[in-house]
KEDO-246282 format. One line per field, with one value per atom (N, C-alpha, C): z, x, y; residue number from 1; atom name; residue in three letters. Coordinates in steps of 0.001 Angstrom, whole numbers, always signed. Layout:
N
c3	Z:...
c1	X:...
c2	Y:...
nr	NUM:...
atom	CA:...
rest	ALA:...
% end
This chain:
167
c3	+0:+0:+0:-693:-769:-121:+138:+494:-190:-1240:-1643:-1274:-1008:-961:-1700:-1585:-2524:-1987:-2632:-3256:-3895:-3119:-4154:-4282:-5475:-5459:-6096:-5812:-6040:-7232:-8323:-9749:-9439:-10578:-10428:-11337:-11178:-12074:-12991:-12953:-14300:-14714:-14756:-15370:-15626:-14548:-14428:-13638:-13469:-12348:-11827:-11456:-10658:-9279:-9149:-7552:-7194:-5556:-5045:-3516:-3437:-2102:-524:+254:+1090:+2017:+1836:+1971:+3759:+3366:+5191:+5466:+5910:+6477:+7983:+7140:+8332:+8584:+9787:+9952:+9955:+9042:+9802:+11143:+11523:+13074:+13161:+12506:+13036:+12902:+12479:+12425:+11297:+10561:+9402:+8591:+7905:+6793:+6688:+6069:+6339:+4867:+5037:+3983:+4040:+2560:+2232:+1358:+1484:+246:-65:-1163:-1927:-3072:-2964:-4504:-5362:-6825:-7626:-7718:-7781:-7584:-9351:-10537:-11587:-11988:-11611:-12990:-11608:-10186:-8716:-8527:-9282:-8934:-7372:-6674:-5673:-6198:-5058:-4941:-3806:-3854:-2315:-2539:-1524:-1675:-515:-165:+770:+943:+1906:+2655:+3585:+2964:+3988:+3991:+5384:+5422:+5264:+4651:+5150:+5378:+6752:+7208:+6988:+6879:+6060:+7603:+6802:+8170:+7441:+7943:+7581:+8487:+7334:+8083:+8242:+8541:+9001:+7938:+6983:+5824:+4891:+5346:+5071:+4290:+3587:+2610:+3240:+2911:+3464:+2966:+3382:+3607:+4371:+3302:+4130:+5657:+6374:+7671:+7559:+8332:+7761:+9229:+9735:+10759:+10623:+9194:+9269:+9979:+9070:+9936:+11259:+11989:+13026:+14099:+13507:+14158:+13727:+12315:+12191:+12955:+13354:+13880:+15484:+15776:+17667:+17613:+16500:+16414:+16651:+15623:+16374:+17851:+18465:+20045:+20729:+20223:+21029:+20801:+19747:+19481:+20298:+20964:+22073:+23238:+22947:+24127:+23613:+25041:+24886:+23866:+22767:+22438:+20890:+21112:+19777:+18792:+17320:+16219:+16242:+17469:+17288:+18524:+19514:+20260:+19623:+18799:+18224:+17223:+16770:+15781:+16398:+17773:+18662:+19299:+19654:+19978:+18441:+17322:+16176:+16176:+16208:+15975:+17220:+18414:+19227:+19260:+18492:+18040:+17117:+16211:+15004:+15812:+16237:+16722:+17822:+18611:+19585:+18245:+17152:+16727:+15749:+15335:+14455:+15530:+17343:+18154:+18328:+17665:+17434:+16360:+15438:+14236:+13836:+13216:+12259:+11079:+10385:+9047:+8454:+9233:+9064:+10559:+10698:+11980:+11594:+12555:+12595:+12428:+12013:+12715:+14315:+14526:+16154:+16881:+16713:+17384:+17483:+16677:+16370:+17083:+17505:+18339:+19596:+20178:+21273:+21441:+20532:+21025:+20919:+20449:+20658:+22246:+22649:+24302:+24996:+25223:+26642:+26251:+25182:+25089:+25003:+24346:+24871:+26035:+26928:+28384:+29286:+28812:+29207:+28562:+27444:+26909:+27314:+27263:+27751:+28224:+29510:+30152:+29277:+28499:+27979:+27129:+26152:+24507:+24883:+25567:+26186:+26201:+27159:+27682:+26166:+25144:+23617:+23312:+22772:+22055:+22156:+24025:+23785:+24416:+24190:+24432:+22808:+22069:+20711:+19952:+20795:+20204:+20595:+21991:+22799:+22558:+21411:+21840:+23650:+23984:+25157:+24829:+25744:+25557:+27304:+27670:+29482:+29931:+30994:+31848:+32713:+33043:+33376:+33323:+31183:+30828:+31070:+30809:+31252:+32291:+33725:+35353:+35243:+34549:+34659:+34198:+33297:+32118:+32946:+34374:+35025:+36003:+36695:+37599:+37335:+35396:+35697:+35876:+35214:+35344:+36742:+37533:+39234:+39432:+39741:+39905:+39439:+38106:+37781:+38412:+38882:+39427:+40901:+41222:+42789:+42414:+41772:+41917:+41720:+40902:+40107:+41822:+42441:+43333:+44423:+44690:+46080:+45623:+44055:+43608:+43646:+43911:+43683:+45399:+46074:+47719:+48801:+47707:+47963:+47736:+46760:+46165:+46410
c1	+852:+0:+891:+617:+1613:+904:+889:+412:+567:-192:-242:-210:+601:+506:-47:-708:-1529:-930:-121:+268:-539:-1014:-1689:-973:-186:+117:-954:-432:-1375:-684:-1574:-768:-1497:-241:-492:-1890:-2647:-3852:-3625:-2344:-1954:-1242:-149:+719:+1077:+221:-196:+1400:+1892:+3385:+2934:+3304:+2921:+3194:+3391:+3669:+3619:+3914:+3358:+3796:+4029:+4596:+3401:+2930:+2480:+3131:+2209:+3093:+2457:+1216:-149:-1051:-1075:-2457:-3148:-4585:-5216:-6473:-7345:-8494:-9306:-10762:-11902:-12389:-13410:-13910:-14172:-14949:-15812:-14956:-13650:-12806:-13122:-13812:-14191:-13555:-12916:-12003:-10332:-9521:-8754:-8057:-7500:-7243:-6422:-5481:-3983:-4021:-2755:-2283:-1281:-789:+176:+1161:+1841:+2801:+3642:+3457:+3992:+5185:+6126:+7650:+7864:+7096:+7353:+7307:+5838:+5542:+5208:+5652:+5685:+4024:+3266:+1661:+1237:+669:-289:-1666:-1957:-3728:-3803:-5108:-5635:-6202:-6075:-6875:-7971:-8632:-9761:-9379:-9966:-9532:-10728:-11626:-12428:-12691:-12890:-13224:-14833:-15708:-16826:-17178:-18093:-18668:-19919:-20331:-21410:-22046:-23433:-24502:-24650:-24841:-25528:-26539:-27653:-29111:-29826:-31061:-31587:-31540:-32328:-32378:-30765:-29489:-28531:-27573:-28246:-28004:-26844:-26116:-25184:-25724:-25316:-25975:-24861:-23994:-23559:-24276:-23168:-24142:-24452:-25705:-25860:-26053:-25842:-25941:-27363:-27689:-29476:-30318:-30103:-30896:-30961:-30099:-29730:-30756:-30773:-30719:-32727:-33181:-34591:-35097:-34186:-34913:-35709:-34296:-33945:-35464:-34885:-36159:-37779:-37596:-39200:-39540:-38858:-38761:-38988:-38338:-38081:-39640:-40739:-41660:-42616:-42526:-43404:-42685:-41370:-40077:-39277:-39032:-38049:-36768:-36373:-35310:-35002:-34396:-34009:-33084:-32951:-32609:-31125:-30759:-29129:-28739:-29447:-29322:-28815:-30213:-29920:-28845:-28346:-27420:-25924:-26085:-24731:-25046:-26155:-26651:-25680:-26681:-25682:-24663:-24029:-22014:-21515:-21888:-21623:-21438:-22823:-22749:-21858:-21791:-20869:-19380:-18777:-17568:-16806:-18521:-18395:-17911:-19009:-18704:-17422:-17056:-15461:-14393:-14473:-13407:-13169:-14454:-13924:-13547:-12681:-12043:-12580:-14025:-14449:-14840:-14760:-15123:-17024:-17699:-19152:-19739:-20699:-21646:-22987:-23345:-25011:-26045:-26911:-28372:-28542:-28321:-28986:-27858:-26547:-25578:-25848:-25724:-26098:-27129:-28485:-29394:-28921:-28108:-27347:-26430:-25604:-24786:-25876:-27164:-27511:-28214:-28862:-29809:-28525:-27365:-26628:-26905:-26080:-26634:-28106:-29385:-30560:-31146:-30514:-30829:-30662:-29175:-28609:-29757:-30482:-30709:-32051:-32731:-34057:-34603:-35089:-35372:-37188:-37617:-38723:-38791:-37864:-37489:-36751:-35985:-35204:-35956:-36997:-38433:-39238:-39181:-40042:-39330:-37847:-36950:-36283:-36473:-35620:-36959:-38290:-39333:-39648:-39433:-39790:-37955:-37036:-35682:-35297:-35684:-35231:-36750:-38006:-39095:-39720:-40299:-40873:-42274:-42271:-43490:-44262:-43584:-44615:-44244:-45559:-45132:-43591:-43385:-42033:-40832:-41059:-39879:-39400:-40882:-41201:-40305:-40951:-40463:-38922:-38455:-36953:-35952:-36380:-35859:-36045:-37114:-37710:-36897:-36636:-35312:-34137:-33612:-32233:-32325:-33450:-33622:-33318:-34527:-34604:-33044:-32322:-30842:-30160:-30197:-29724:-30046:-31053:-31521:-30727:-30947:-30358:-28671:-28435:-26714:-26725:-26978:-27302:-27409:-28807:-28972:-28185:-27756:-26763:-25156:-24894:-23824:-24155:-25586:-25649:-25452:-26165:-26340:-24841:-23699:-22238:-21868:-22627:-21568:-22913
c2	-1177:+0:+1231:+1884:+2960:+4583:+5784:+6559:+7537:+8452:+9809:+10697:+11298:+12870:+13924:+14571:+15624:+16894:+17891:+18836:+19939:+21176:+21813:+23342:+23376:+24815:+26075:+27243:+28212:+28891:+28540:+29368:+30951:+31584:+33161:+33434:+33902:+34568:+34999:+36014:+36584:+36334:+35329:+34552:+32845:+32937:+31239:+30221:+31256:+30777:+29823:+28446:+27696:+27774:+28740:+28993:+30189:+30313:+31964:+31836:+33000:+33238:+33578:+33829:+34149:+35126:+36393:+37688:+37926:+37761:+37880:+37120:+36741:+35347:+36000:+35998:+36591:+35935:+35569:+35003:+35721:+36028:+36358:+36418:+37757:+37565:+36093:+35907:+34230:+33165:+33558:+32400:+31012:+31502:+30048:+30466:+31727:+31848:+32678:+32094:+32034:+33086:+34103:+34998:+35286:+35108:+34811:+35899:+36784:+37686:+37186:+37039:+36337:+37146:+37077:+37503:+36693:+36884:+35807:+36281:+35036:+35670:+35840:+35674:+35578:+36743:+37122:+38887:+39976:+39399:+40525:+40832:+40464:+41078:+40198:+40907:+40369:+39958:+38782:+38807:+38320:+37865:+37593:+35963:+35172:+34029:+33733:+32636:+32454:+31251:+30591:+29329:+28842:+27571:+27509:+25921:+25650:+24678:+24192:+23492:+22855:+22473:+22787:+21652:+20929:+20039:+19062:+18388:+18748:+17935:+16678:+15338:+14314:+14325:+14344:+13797:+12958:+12967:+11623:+10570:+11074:+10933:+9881:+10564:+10096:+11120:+12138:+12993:+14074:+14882:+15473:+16718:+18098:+19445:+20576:+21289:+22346:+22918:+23026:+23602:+25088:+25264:+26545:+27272:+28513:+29310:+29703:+30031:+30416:+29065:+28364:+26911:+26923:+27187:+27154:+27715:+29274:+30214:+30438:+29832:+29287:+28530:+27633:+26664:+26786:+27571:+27582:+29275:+29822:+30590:+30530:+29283:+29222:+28288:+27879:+27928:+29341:+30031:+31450:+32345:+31713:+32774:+32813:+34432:+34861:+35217:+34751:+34940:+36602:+37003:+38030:+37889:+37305:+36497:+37501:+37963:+39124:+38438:+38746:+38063:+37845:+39237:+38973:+37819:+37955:+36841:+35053:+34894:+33630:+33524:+35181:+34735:+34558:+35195:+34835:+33201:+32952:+31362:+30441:+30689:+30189:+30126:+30945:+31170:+30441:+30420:+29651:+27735:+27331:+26113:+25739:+26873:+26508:+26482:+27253:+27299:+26163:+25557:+24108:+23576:+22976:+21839:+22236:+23433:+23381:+23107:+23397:+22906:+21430:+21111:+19446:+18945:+19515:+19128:+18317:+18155:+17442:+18181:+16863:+17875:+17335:+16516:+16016:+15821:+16396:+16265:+15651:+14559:+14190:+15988:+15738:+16990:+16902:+15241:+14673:+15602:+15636:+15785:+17590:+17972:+19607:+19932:+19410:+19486:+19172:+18179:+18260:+19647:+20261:+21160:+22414:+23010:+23948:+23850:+22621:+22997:+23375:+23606:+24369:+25797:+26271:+27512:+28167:+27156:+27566:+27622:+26760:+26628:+28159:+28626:+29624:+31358:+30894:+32158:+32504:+30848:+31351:+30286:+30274:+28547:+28111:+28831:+28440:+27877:+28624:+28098:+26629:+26797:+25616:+24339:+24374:+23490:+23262:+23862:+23915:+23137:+23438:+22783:+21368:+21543:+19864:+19310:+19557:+18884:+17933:+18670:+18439:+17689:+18551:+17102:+16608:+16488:+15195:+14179:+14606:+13441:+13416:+14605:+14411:+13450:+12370:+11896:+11476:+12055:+12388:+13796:+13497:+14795:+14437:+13245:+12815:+13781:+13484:+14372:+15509:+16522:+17398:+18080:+17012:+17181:+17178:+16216:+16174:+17326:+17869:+19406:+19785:+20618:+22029:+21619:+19933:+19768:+20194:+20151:+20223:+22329:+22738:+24336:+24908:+24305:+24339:+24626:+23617:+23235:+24438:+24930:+25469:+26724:+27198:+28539:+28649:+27535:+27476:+27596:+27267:+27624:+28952:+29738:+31022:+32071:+31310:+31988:+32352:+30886:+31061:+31984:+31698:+32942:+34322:+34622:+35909:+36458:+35442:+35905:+36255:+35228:+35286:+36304:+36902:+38539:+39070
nr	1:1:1:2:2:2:3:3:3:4:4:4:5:5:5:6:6:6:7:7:7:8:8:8:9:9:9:10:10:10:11:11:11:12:12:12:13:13:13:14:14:14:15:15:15:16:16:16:17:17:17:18:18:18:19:19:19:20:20:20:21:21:21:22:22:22:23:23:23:24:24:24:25:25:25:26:26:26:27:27:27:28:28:28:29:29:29:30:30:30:31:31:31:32:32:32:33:33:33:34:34:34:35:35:35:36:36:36:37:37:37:38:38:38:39:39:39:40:40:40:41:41:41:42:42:42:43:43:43:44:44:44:45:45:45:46:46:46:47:47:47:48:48:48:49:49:49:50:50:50:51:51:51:52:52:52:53:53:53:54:54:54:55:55:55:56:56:56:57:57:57:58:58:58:59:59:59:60:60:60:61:61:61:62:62:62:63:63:63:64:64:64:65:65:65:66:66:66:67:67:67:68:68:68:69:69:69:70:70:70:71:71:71:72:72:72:73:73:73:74:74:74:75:75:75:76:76:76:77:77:77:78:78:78:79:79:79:80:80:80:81:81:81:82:82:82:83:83:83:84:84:84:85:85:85:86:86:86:87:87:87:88:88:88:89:89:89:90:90:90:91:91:91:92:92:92:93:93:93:94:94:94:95:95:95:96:96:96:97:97:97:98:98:98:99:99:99:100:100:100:101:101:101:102:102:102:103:103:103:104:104:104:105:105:105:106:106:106:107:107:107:108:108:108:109:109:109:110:110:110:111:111:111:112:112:112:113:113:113:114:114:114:115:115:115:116:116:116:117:117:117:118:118:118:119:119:119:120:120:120:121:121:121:122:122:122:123:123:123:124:124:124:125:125:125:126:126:126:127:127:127:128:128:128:129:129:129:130:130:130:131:131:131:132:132:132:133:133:133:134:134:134:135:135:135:136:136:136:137:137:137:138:138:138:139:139:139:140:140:140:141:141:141:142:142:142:143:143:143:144:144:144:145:145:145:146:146:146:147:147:147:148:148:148:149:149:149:150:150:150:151:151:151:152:152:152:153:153:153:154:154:154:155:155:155:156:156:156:157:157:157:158:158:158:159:159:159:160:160:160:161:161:161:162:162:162:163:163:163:164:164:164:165:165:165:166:166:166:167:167:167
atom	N:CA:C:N:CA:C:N:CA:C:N:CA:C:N:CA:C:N:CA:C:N:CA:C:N:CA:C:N:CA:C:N:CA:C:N:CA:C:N:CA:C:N:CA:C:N:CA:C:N:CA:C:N:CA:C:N:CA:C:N:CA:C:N:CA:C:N:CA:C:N:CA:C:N:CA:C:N:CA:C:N:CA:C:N:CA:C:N:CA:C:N:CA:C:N:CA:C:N:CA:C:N:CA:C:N:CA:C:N:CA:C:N:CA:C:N:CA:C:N:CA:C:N:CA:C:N:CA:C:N:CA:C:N:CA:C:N:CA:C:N:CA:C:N:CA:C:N:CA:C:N:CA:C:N:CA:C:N:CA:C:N:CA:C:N:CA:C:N:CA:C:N:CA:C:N:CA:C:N:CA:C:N:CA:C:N:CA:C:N:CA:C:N:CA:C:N:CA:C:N:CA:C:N:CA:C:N:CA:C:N:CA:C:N:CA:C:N:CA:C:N:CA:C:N:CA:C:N:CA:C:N:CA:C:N:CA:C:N:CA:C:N:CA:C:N:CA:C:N:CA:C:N:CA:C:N:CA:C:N:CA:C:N:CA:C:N:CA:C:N:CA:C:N:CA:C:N:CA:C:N:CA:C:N:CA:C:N:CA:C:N:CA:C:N:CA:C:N:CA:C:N:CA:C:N:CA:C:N:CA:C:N:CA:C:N:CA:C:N:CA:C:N:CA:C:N:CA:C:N:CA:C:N:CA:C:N:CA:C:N:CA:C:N:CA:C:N:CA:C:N:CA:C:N:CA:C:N:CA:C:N:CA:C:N:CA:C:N:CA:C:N:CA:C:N:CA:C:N:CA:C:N:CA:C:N:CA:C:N:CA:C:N:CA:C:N:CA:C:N:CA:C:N:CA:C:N:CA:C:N:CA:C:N:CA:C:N:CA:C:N:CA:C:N:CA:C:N:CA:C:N:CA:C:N:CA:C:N:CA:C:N:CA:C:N:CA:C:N:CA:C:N:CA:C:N:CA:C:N:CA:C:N:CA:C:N:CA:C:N:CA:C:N:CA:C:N:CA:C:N:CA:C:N:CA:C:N:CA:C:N:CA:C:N:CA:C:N:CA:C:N:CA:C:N:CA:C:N:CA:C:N:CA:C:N:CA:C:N:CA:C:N:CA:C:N:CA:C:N:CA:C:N:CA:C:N:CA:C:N:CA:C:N:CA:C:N:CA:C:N:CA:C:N:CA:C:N:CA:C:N:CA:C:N:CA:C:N:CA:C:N:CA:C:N:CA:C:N:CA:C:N:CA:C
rest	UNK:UNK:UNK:UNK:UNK:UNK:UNK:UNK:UNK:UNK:UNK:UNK:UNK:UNK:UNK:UNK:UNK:UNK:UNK:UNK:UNK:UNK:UNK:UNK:UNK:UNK:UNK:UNK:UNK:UNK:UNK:UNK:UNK:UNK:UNK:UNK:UNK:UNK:UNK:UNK:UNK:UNK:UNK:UNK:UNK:UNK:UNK:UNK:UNK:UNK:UNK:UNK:UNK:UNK:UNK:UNK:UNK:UNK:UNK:UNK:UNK:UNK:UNK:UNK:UNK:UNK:UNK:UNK:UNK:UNK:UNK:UNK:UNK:UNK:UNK:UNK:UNK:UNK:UNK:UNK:UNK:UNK:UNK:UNK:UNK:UNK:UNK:UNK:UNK:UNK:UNK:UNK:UNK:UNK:UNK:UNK:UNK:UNK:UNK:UNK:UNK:UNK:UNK:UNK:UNK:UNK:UNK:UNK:UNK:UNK:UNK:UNK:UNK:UNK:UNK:UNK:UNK:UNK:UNK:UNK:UNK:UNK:UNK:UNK:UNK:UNK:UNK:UNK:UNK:UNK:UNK:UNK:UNK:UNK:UNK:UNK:UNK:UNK:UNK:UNK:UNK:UNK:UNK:UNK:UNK:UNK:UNK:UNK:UNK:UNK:UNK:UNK:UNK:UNK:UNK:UNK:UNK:UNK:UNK:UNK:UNK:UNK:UNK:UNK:UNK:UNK:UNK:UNK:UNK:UNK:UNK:UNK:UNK:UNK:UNK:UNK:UNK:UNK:UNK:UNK:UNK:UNK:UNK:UNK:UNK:UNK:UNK:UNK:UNK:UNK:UNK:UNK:UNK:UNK:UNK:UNK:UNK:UNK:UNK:UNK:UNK:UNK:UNK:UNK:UNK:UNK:UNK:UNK:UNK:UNK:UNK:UNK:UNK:UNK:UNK:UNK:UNK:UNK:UNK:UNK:UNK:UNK:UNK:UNK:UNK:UNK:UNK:UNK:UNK:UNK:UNK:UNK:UNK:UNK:UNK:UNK:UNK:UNK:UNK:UNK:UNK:UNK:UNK:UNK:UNK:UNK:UNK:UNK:UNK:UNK:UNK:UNK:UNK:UNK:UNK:UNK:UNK:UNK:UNK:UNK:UNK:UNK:UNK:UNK:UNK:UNK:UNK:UNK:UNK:UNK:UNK:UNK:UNK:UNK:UNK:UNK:UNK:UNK:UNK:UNK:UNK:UNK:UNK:UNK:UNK:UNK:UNK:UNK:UNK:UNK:UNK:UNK:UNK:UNK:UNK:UNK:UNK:UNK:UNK:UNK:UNK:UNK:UNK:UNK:UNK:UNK:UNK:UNK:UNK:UNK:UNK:UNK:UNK:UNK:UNK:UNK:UNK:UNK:UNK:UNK:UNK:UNK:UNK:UNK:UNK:UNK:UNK:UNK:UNK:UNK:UNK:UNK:UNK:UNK:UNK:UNK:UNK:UNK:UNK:UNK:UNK:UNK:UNK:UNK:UNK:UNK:UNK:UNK:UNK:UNK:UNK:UNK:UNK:UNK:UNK:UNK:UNK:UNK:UNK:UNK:UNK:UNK:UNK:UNK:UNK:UNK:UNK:UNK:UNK:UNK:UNK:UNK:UNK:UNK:UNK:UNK:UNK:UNK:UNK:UNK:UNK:UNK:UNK:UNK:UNK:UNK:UNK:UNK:UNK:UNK:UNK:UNK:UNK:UNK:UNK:UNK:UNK:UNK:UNK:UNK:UNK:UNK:UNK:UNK:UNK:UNK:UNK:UNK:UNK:UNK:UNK:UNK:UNK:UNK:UNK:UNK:UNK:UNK:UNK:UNK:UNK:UNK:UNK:UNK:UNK:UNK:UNK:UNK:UNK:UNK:UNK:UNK:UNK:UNK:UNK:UNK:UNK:UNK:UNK:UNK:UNK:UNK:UNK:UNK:UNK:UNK:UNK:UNK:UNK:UNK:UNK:UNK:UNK:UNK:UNK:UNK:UNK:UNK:UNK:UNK:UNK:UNK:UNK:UNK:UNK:UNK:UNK:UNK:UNK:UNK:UNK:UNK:UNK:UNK:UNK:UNK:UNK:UNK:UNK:UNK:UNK:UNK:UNK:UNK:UNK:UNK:UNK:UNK:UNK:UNK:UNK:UNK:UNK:UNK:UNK:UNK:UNK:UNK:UNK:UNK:UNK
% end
């Protein structure tokens, strides 16, 4: 068995140089792209390049699906309707999930798994939407379930509380 290496150089645009130097490499705020200025050592012109990784949902279904921050931020949305919960909220809720699941260097995530990493941060934003959302993706089918979510909330209030009574 032998192993390939793949090699990809960056030809010049305007001369077609097979190669190029890297003059600045800089990240976007959100950290998903990666932006290279370059100069060809052949005809001296600069450009700029982009660098991104994607990440791909597999769904239930089986089918694979760029991930999308709108989806995201639709979805957890309609949990939030009727809640104090403003558009930029969920779009910092979004970027948050996205940035969990890129700290785990994968390059494909389940939907199921993605619904796991948004309830911490919904828990945190709004304990109602929270109670909607993982009623309907965790499959609540008793009041049981119900009781158990408003326990781990409860819990959560009481720590909250006794930190505030400390300070």
């Amino acid at each position: 068995m032998s192993l390939t290496r793949y090699c990809w150089t960056m030809h010049c645009p305007f001369c077609r140089y097979a190669d190029s130097r890297v003059i600045d490499t800089r990240t976007s705020d959100d950290g998903t792209v990666i932006r290279r200025r370059r100069e060809c050592p052949q005809c001296k012109r600069r450009f700029s390049t982009s660098e991104s990784a994607t990440l791909m949902v597999v769904k239930r279904s089986g089918t694979s699906e760029p991930f999308s921050r709108e989806k995201i931020a639709a979805g957890v949305g309609k949990a939030c309707q009727g809640r104090p919960v403003t558009d930029d909220q969920l779009a910092v809720l979004a970027q948050k999930v996205e940035e969990s699941i890129r700290a785990q260097g994968i390059a494909q995530i389940d939907a199921h798994d993605i619904g796991l990493e948004i309830l911490e941060p919904l828990r945190h934003l709004d304990q109602i939407a929270y109670l909607r959302f993982a009623s309907v993706y965790s499959n609540f089918d008793s009041l049981e379930d119900f009781e158990k979510a408003i326990d781990v909330l409860r819990a959560d209030w009481e720590v909250l509380r006794a930190d505030c009574e400390e300070n």
